[in-house]
C-alpha positions as CSV (number, residue, x, y, z in Angstrom):
1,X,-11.3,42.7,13.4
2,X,-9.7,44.9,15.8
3,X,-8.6,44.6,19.5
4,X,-10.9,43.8,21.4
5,X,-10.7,43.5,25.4
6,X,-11.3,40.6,27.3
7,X,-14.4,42.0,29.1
8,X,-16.0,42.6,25.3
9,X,-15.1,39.5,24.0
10,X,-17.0,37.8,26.9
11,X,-20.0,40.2,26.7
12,X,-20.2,39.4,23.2
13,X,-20.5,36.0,23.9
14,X,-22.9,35.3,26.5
15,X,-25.4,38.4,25.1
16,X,-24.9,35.8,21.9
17,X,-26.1,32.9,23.2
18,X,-28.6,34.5,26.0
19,X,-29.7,35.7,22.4
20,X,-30.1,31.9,21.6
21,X,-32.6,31.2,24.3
22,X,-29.5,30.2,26.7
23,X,-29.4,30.9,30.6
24,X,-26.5,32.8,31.5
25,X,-25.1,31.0,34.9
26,X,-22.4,32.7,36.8
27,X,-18.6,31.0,37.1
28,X,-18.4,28.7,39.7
29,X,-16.5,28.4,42.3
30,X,-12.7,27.7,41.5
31,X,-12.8,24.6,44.0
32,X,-15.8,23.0,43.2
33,X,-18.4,22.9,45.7
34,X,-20.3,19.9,45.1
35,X,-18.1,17.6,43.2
36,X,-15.6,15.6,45.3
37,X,-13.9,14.4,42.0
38,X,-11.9,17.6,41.4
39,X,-9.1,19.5,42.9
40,X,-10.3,22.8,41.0
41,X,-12.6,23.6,38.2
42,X,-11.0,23.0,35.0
43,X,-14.0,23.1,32.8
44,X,-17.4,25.2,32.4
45,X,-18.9,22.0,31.9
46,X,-17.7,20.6,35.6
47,X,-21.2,22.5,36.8
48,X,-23.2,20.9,35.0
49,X,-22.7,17.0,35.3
50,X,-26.0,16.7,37.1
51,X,-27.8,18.0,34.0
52,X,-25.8,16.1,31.7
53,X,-26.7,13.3,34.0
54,X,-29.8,14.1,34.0
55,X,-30.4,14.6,37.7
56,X,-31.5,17.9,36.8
57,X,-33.9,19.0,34.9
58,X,-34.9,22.5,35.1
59,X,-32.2,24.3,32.6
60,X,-32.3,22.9,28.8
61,X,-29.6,25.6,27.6
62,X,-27.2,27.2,29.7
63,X,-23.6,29.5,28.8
64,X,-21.3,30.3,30.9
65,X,-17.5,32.3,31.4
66,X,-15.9,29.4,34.1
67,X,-12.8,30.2,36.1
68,X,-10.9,27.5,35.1
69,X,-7.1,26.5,37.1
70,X,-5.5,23.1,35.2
71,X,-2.6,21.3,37.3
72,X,-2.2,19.3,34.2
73,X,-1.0,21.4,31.7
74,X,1.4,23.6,34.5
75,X,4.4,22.0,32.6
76,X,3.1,23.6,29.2
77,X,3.1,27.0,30.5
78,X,5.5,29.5,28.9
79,X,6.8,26.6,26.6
80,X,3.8,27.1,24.0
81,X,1.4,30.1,23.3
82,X,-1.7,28.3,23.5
83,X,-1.8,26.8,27.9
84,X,-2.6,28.5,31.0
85,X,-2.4,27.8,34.6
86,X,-5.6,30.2,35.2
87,X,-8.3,31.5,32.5
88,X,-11.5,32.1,31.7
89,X,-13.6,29.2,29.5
90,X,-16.8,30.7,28.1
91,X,-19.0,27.7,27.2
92,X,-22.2,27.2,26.1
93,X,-24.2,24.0,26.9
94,X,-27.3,22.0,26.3
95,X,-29.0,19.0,28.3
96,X,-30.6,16.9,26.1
97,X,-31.8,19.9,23.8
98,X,-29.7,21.0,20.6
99,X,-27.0,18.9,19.8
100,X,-24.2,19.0,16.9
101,X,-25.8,20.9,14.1
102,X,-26.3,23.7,16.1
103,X,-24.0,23.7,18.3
104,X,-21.6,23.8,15.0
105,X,-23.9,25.9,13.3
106,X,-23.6,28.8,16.2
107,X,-20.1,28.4,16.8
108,X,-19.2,29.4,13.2
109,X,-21.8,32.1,12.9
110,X,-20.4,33.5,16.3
111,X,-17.0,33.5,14.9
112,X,-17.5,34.8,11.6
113,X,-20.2,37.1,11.8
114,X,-20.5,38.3,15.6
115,X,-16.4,38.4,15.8
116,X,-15.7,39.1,12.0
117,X,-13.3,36.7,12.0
118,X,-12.4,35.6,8.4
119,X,-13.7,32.0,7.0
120,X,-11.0,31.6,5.4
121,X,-8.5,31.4,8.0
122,X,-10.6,28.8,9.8
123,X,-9.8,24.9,10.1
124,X,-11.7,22.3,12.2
125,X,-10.8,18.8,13.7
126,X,-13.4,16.0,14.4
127,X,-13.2,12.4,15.8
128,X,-12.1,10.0,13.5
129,X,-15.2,8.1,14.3
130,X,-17.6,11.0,14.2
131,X,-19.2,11.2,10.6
132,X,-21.8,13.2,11.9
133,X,-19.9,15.8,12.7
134,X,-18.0,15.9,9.6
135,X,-20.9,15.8,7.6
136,X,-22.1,18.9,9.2
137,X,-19.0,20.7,8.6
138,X,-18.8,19.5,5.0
139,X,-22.4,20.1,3.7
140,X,-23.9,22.7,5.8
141,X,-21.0,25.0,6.4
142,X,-19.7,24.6,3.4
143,X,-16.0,23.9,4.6
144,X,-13.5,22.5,2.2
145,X,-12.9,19.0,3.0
146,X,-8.9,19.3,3.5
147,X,-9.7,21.9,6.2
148,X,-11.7,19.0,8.5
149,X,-9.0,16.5,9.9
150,X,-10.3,13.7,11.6
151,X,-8.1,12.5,14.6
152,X,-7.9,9.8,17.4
153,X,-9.0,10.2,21.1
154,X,-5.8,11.9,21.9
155,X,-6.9,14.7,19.7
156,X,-10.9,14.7,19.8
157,X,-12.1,13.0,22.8
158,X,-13.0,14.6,25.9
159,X,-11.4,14.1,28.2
160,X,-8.8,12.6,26.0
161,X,-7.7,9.3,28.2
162,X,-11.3,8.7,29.3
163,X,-12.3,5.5,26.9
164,X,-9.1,4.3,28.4
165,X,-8.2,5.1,31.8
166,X,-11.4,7.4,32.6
167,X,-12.8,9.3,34.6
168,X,-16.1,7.9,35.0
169,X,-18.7,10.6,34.0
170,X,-20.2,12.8,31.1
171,X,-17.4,12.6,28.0
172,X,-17.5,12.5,24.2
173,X,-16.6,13.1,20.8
174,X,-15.6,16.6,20.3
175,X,-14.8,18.9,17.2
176,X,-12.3,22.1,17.8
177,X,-11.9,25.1,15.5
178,X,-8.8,26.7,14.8
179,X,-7.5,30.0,13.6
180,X,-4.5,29.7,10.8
181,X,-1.9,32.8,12.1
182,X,-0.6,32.1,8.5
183,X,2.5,30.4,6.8
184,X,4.8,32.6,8.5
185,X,3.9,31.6,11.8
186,X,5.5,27.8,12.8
187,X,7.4,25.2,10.3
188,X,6.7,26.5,7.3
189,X,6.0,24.2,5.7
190,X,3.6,23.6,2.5
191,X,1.2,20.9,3.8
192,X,1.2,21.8,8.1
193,X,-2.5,21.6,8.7
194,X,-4.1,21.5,12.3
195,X,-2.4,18.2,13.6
196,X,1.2,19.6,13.4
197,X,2.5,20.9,16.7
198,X,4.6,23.6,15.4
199,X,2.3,26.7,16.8
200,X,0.8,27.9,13.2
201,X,-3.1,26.4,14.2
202,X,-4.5,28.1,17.3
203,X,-7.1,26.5,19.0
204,X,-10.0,28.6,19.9
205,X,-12.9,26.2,20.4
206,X,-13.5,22.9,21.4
207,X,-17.0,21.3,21.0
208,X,-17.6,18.9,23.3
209,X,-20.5,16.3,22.3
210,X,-21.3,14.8,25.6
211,X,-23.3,12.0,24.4
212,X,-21.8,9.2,27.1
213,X,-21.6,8.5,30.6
214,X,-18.5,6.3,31.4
């Protein structure tokens, strides 16, 4: 795969999913208009809690490139190559429609086949609790199952202190993909996988299963 710009890789994206029967819905605003819970959108999702909710009901797909501005992870930037103050979070969603098959299932086939992004350098993360997921992973994608790490709600829960301390709202299970820059990039060495922090794993997609309302 070559360089690509920013404005392809979103193109690529929503004409993907628009392809996959998805509503394309324009970014909203960086200060939320309708949701007193949030300082600034931090999330494509933070749109569309009334459909997750339920509250609305005429969109069953949607996707989505969200100006996104995170307060929380302002410490972060500059230390590590991976957080952002301000960025753009393409995102595609479903309200009580598709669920984790596909939504796995599209993810990998947008990766490997729309962005020619080698399988083999892939690896994948899902809740410790979530067999479902890893079962998709494992039997209909084929993956090796040392490449699927299952981790806590620090790792693969969203958002990550909600079963905890909340917010109240739409959260879940979720599953991220991650591109391996190789054993030259980070510790070195033979067994780093996806849960060490030394910078080798990239993340480049979370999948959120928003299948509860805290």
């Amino acid at each position: 795969m070559g360089l690509m710009t920013t404005d392809e890789i979103r193109d690529r994206f929503l004409k993907f999913f628009e392809g996959k029967a998805h509503k394309i819905v324009s970014s909203d605003s960086l200060i939320p208009q309708n949701d007193p819970t949030l300082l600034f959108s931090g999330a494509g999702m933070n749109q569309f809690k009334d459909y997750f909710l339920g509250l609305k009901k005429d969109m069953k797909r949607a996707a989505s490139s969200q100006k996104c501005l995170r307060t929380g992870d302002l410490d972060n930037v500059g230390k590590t190559p991976y957080h952002h103050s301000f960025f753009e979070m393409l995102g595609n969603f479903s309200f009580g429609d598709y669920f984790k098959k596909e939504a796995i299932q599209w993810a990998w086939e947008f990766l490997t086949d729309e962005m020619n992004i080698s399988k083999e350098r892939l690896r994948v993360s899902v809740h410790e609790k979530d067999e479902e997921a890893y079962a998709i992973w494992k039997d209909a994608i084929k993956l090796r199952p040392e490449w699927i790490v299952k981790l806590g709600d620090k790792g693969n829960f969203w958002p990550s202190n909600a079963p905890k301390d909340g917010p109240n709202g739409p959260c879940g299970p979720c599953s991220e993909i991650y591109f391996d820059q190789g054993e030259q990039v980070g510790c070195g060495k033979k067994h780093c996988n996806i849960d060490c922090d030394c910078g080798r794993f990239a993340e480049i997609w979370n999948l959120v299963f928003t299948q509860f309302d805290r």
